[in-house]
C-alpha positions as a Markdown table, in Angstrom:
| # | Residue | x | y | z |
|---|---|---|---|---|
| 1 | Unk | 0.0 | 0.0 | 0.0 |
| 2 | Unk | 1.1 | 3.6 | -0.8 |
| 3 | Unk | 1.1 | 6.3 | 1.9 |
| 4 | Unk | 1.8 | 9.9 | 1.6 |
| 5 | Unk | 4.4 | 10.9 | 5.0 |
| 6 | Unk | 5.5 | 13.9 | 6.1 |
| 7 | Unk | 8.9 | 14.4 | 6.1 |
| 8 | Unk | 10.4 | 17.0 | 7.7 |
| 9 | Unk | 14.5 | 16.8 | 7.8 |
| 10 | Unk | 14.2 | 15.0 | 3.7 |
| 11 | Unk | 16.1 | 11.7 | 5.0 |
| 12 | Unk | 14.1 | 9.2 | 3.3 |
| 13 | Unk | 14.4 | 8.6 | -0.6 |
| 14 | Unk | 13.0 | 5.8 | -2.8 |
| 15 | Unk | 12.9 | 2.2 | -1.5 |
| 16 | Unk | 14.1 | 3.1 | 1.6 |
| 17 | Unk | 11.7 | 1.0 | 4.6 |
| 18 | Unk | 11.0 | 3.6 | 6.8 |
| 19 | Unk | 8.8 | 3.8 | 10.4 |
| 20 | Unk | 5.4 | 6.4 | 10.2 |
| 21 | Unk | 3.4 | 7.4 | 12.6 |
| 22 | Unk | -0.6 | 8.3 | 12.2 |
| 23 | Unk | -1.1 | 11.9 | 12.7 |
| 24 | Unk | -3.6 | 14.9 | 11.9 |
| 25 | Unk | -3.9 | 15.7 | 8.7 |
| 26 | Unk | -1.3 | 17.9 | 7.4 |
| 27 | Unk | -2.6 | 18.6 | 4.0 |
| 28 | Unk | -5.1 | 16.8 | 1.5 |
| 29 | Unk | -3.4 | 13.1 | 0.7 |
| 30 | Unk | -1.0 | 13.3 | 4.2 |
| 31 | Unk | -1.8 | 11.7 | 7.3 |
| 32 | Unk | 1.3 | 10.3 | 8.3 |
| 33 | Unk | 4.7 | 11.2 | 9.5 |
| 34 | Unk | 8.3 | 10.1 | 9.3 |
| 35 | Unk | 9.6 | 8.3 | 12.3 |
| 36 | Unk | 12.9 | 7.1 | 11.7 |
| 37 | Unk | 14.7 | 5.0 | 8.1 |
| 38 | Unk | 14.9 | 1.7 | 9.3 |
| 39 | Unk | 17.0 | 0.6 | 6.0 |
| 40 | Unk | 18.3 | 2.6 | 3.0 |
């Protein structure tokens, strides 16, 4: 499943497995944000 995250410091790029968090809605399509990169 897709999900549109919020993140803040850009540390994540493509394919990366990242940890998100549920959160209030920040715009129309985001509801989550960035935790940590687990693996790049």
């Amino acid at each position: 499943k897709k999900f549109y995250a919020h993140d803040e410091q850009n540390q994540a790029k493509t394919g990366d497995t990242v940890r998100i968090m549920e959160t209030r809605p920040l715009s129309k399509l985001k509801r989550w944000r960035l935790v940590e990169v687990i693996q790049k």
